[in-house]
C-alpha positions as CSV (number, residue, x, y, z in Angstrom):
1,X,97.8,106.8,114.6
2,X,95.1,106.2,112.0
3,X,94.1,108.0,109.2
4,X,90.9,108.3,106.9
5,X,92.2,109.4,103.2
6,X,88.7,110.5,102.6
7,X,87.8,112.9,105.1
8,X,91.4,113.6,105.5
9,X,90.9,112.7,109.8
10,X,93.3,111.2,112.2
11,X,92.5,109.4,115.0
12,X,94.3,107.2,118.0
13,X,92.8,103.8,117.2
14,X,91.5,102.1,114.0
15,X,88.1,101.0,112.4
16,X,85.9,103.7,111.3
17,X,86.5,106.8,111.2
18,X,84.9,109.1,113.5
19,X,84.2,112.1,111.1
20,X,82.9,110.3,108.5
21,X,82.0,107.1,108.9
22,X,85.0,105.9,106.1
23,X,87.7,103.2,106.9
24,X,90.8,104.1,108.6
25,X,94.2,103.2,107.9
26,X,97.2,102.7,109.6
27,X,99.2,106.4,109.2
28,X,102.9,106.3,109.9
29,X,105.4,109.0,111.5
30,X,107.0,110.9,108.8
31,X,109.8,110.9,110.2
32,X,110.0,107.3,109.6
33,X,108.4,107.4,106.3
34,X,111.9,109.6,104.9
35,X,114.1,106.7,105.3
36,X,112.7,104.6,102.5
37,X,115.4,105.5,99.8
38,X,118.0,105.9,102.1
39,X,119.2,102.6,101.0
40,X,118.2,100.3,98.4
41,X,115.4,97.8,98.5
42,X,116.2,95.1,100.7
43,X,114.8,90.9,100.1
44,X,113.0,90.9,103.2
45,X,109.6,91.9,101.8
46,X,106.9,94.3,103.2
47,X,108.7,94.4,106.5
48,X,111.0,96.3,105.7
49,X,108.5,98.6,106.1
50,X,108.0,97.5,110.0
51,X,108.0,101.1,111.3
52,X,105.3,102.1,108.6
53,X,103.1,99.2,109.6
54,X,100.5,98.7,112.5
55,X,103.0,97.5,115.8
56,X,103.2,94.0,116.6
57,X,105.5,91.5,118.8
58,X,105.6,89.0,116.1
59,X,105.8,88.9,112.2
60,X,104.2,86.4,110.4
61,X,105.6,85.9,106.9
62,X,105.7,83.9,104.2
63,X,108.2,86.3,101.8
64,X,105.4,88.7,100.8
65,X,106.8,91.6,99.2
66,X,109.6,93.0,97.1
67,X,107.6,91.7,93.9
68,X,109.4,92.7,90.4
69,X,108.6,95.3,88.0
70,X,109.1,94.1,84.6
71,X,109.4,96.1,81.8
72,X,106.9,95.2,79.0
73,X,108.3,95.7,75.2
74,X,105.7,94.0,72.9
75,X,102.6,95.2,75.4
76,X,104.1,98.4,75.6
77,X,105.0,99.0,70.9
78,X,101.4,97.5,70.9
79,X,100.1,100.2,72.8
80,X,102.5,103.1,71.5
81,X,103.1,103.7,75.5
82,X,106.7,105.5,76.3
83,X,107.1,102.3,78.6
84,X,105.0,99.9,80.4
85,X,106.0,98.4,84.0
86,X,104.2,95.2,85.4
87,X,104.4,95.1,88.9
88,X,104.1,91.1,89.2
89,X,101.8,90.8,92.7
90,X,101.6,86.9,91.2
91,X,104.5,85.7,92.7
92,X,103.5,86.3,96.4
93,X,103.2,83.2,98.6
94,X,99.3,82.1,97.8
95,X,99.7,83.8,94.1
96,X,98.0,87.2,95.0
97,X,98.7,90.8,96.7
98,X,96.3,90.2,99.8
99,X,99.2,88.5,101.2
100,X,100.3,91.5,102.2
101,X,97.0,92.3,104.0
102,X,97.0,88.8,105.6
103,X,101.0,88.7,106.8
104,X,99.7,92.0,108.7
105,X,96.7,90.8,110.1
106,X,97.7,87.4,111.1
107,X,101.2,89.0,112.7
108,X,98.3,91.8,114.9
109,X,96.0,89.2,115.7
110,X,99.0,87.0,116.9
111,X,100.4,89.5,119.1
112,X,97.3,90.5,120.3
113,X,96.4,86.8,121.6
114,X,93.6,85.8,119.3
115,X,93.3,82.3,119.1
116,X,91.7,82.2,115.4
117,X,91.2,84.1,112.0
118,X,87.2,84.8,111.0
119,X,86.5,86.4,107.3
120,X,84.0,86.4,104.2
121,X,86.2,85.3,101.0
122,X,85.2,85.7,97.5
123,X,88.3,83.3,96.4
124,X,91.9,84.8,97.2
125,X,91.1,86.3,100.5
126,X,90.4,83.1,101.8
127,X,93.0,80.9,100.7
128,X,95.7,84.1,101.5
129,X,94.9,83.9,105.4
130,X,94.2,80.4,105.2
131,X,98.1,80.2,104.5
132,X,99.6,82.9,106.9
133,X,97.1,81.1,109.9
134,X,98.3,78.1,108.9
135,X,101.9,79.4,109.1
136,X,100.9,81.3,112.6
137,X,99.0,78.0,113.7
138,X,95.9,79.2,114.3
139,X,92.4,78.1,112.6
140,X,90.9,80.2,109.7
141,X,87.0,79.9,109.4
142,X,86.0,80.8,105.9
143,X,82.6,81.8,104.6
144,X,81.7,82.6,101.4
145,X,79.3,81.5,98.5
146,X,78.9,78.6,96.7
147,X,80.2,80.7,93.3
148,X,83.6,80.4,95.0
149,X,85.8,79.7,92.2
150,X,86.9,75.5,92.4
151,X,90.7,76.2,92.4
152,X,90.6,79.3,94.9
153,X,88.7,76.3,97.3
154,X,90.6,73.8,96.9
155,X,93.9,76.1,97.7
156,X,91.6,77.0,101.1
157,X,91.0,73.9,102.0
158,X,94.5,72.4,101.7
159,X,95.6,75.0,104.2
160,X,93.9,73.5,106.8
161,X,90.7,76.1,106.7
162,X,87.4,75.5,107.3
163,X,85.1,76.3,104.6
164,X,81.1,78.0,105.4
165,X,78.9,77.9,102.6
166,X,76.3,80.6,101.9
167,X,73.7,80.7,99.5
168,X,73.6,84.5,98.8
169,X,76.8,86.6,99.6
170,X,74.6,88.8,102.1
171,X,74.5,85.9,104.6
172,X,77.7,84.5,103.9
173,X,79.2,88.3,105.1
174,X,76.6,88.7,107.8
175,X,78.1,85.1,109.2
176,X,81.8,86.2,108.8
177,X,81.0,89.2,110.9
178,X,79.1,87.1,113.6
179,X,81.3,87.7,116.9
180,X,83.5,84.6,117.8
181,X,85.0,84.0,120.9
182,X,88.6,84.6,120.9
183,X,88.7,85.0,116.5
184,X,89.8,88.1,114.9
185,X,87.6,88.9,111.8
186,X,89.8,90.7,108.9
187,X,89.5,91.1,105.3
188,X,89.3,94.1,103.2
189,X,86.9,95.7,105.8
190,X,89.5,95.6,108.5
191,X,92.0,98.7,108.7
192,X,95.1,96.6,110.2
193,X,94.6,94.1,106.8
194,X,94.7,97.2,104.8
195,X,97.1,99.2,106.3
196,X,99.6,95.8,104.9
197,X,98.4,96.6,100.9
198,X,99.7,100.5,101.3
199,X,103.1,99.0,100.7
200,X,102.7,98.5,96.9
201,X,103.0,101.8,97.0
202,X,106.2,102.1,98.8
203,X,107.7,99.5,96.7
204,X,106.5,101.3,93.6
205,X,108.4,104.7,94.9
206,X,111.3,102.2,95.9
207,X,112.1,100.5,92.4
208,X,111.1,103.6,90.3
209,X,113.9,106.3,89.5
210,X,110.7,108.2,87.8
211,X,107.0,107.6,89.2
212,X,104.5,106.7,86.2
213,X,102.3,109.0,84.5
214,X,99.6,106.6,85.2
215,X,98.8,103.0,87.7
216,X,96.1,100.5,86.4
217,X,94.6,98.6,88.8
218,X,91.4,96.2,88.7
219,X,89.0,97.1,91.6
220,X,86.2,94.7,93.1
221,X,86.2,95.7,96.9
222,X,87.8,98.9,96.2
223,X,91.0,98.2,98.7
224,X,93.9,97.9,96.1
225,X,93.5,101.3,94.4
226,X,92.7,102.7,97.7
227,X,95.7,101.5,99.4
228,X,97.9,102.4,96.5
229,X,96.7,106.1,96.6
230,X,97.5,105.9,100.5
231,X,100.7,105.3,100.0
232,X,101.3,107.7,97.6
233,X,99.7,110.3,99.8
234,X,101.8,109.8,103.0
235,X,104.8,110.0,100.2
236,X,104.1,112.8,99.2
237,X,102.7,114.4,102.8
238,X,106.2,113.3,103.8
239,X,108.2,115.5,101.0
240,X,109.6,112.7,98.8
241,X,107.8,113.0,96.1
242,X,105.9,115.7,94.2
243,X,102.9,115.2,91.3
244,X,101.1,112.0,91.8
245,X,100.5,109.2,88.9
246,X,97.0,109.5,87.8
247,X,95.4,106.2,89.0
248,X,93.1,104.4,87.1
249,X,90.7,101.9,88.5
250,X,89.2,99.0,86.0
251,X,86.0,97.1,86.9
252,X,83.9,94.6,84.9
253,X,80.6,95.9,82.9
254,X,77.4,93.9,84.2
255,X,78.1,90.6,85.4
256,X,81.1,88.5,84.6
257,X,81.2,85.2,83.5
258,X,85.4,85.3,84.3
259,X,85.8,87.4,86.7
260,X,82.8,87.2,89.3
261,X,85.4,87.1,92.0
262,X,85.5,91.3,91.9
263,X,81.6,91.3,92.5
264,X,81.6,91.3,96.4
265,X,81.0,94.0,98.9
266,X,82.7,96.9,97.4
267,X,83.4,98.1,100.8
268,X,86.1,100.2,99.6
269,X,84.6,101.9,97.0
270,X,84.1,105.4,98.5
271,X,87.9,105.5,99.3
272,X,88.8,104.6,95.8
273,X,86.3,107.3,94.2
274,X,88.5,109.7,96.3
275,X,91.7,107.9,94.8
276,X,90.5,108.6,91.7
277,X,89.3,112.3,92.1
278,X,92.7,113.2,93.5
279,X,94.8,112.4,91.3
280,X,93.1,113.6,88.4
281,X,92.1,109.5,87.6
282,X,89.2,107.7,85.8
283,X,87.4,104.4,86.3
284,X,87.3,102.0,82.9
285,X,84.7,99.2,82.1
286,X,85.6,95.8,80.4
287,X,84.1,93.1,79.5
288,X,84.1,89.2,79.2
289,X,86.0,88.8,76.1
290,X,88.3,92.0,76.7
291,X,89.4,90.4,79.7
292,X,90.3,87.0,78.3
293,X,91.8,88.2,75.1
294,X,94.1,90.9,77.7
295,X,95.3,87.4,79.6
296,X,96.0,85.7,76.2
297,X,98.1,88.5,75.4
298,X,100.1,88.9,78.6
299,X,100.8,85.4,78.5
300,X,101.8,84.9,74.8
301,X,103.7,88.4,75.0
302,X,105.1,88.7,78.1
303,X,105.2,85.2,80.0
304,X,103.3,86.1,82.4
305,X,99.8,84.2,83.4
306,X,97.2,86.1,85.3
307,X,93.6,85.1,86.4
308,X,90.9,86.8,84.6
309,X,90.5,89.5,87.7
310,X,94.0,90.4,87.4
311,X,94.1,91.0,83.9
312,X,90.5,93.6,84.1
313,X,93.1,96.3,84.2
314,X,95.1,95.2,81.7
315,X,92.1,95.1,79.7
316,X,91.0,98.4,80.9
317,X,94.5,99.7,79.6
318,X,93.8,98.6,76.0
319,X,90.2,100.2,76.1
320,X,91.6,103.8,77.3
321,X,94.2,103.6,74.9
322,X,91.7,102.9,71.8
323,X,89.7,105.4,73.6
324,X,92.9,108.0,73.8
325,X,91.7,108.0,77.2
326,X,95.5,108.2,78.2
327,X,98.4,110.9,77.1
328,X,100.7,109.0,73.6
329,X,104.0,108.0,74.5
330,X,102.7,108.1,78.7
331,X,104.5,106.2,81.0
332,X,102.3,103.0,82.5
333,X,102.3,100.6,85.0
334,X,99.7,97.8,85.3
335,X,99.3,96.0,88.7
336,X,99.2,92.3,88.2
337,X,97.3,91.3,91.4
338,X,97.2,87.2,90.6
339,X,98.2,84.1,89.2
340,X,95.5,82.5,86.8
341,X,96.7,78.9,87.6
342,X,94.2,79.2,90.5
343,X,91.4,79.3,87.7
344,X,90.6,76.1,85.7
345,X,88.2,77.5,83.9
346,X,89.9,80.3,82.5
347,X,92.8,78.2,81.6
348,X,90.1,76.5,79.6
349,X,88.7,78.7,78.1
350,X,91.8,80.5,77.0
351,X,93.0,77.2,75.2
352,X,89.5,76.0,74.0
353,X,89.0,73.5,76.0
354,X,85.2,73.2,77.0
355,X,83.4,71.3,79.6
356,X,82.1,67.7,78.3
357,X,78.7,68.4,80.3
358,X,76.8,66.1,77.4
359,X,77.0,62.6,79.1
360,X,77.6,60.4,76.3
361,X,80.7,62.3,76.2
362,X,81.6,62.2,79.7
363,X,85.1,60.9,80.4
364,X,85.0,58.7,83.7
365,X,88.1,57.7,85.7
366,X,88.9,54.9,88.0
367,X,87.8,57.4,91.5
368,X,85.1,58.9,89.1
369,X,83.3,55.4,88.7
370,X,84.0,54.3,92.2
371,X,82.2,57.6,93.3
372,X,78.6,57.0,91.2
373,X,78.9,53.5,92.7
374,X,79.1,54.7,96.1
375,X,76.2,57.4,95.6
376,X,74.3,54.5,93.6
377,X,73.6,53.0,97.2
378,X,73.2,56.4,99.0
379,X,73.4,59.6,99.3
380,X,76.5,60.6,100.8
381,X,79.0,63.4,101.9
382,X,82.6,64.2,100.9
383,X,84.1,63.0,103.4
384,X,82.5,59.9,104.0
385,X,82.8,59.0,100.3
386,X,86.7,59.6,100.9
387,X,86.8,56.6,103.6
388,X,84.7,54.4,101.6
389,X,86.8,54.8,98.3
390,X,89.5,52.8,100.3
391,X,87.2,49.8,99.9
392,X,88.2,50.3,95.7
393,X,91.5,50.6,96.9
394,X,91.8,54.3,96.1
395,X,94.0,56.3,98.1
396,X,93.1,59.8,96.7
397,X,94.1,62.8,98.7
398,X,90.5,64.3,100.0
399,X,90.7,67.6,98.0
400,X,91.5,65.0,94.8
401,X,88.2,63.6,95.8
402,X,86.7,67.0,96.2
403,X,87.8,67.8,92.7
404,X,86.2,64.5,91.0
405,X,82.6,65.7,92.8
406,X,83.0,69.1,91.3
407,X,83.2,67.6,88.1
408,X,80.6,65.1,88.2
409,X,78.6,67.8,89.8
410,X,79.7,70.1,86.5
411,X,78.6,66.9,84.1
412,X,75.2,66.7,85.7
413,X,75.8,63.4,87.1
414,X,75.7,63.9,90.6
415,X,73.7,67.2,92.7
416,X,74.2,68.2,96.1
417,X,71.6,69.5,98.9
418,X,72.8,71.6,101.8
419,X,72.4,71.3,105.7
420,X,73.7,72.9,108.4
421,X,74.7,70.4,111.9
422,X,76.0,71.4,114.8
423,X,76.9,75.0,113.5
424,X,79.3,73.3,110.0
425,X,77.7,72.9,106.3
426,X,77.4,69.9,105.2
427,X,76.9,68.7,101.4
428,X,74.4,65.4,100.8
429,X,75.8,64.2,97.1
430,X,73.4,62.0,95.1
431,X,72.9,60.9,91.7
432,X,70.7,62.6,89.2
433,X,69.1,60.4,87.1
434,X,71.6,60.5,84.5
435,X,74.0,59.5,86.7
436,X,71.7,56.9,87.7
437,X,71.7,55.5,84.2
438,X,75.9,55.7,84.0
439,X,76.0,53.7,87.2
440,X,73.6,51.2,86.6
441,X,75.8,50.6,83.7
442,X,78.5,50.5,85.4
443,X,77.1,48.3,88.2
444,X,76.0,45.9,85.3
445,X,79.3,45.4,83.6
């Protein structure tokens, strides 16, 4: 059966619910839902929650799941908390929580005979079923905008997907949802995807001997806080547990700068207000510099490196204590939904390291050169100016190459104009004209 934990209905088959419009999740047999603590926690991830989980034939799985609570001391004295708890969704195979959305998915769409994986990404969507259709063997088609963040891309691409560019995220979703012969589109819109995220909450229950007072969580699309309350309600609809933590949802103020990977379709947003309503929660607002000084302090403090998006909450829980927005001495636990190494730029600019974008400073490597030579002849795309690199006798990999473009692209050496053939974007690289000047230069020397 499925459930919709706004409206409260239940219904047979998935997708929308029929009462209200709202997206349904998976909703398990109680009966089944009483055996979690009858033994410990076992290694084998979120199936051991197979019989909470939409049926399939076969699992896809990559060892998503059974992530660690660690038990903060220096976050926790700074913020005169009674504890703080860091559920670490970092270490998951691709280095976020949708894993746990995507092992479902791509486990349902195998056992229902799909022959491919359709869905719009914002950054770790993508390269999470990228990984698990990889794994199944199936292609993953991709679309997203061209503000996809470089190392989220990169991670895509290595998996084999194939990558659709959009200029504004409205066409890049209406693509994604296009129908496609024999693909199964998922994503935080699909109720078998997040029917895998409710088991945060399981775990939680699981690895606590006391639930929180309070869970922070970062929301962009809405699905994580959601999910979480979901789990908590067929808990507690099941008799194992009685007052709920107060959830607490943290989202960027305006636009972000760091963490413009939250700003997508927000699709989940409804369910989350009703997370939030029902268990007595609040939503926070944080901004830029909030967000990079809450990273800088997880990793100096704790050891533990998260992308800007993941540490919003974190951010969030520093601005409701300062606020006394949350009870002295409460008990907290902070979601950690990814690993910063997939962000450059943050890394950057957590370390002070800024772009060189004025080209007298621009630092040009051996595959760097090659590349303004190529483009000094003609416009060219990635791929092609991968083959002719052999001719300088560089063997880069192709997503090396797709890095070097990125940053000549970032020093305003070289631009690129899109077109679409035969149905696949395509980027046309050329020089600008101070790239020109560099590889005239070069050409000359």
């Amino acid at each position: 059966m499925f459930k919709c934990y706004v409206c409260g209905h239940v219904q047979e088959n998935g997708g929308r619910c029929s009462a209200c419009g709202n997206l349904t999740v998976y909703y398990p047999l109680k009966y089944e839902l009483k055996k979690i603590k009858a033994t410990a926690m076992r290694a084998n991830g979120i199936w051991n929650y197979r019989n909470l989980l939409p049926p399939v034939d076969r699992i896809v799985s990559l060892g998503e799941g059974s992530t660690p609570l660690i038990y903060s001391e220096k976050i926790r004295d700074d913020l005169k908390a009674g504890s703080l708890m860091i559920k670490n969704e970092s270490v998951n195979p691709t280095g976020s929580f949708l894993d746990r959305g995507s092992s479902v998915a791509i486990s349902y769409a195998i056992s229902s005979k799909y022959k491919g994986i359709k869905c719009f990404s914002s950054g770790n969507l993508g390269a999470s079923l990228s990984a698990y259709s990889a794994k199944a063997g199936i292609p993953c088609s991709v679309y997203a905008t061209r503000k996809l963040i470089t190392g989220k891309l990169y991670q895509t691409m290595c998996y084999g997907a194939s990558v659709n560019f959009y200029d504004s995220l409205q066409d890049a979703v209406s693509e994604s949802q296009r129908t496609l012969e024999g693909f199964y589109t998922t994503g935080e819109s699909d109720t078998i995807f997040l029917s895998g995220l409710k088991t945060i909450a399981y775990e939680i229950f699981e690895q606590t001997t006391k639930l929180p007072d309070y869970i922070f969580v970062s929301v962009g699309e809405g699905g994580a806080l959601s999910m979480i309350y979901s789990g908590l309600v067929d808990l507690k609809e099941a008799g194992l547990m009685g007052e709920m933590p107060r959830l607490v949802g943290v989202r960027v103020k305006n636009q972000s700068a760091v963490a413009d990977d939250l700003f997508a379709q927000k699709i989940n947003l409804k369910a989350a207000e009703k997370a939030l309503n029902e268990t007595d929660g609040f939503m926070v607002e944080v901004e830029d510099d909030e967000i990079l000084k809450a990273t800088a302090m997880l990793a100096k403090s704790e050891g533990l490196f998260a992308e800007p998006s993941a540490a919003v909450a974190l951010a969030g829980l520093y601005r409701s204590s300062d606020e006394s927005k949350i009870d002295q001495k409460a008990n907290i636990l902070y979601i950690l939904t990814g690993t910063g190494l997939k962000d450059p730029v943050a890394i950057g600019a957590l370390i002070d390291i800024r772009p060189k974008r004025n080209v007298a400073e621009v630092q040009l490597g051996k595959t760097k050169k090659a590349i303004l030579e190529i483009l000094y002849s003609k416009r060219s795309h990635g791929y092609e100016i991968w083959k002719k690199l052999r001719e300088f006798e560089i063997k880069d990999t192709l997503p090396a190459v797709y890095i070097s473009l990125s940053e000549l692209k970032r020093d305003g050496l070289i631009k690129g104009e899109n077109f679409t053939v035969k149905g696949r974007n395509i980027v046309l690289y050329e020089l600008t004209d101070s790239g020109k000047r560099i590889a005239g230069l070069l050409l000359s020397m």
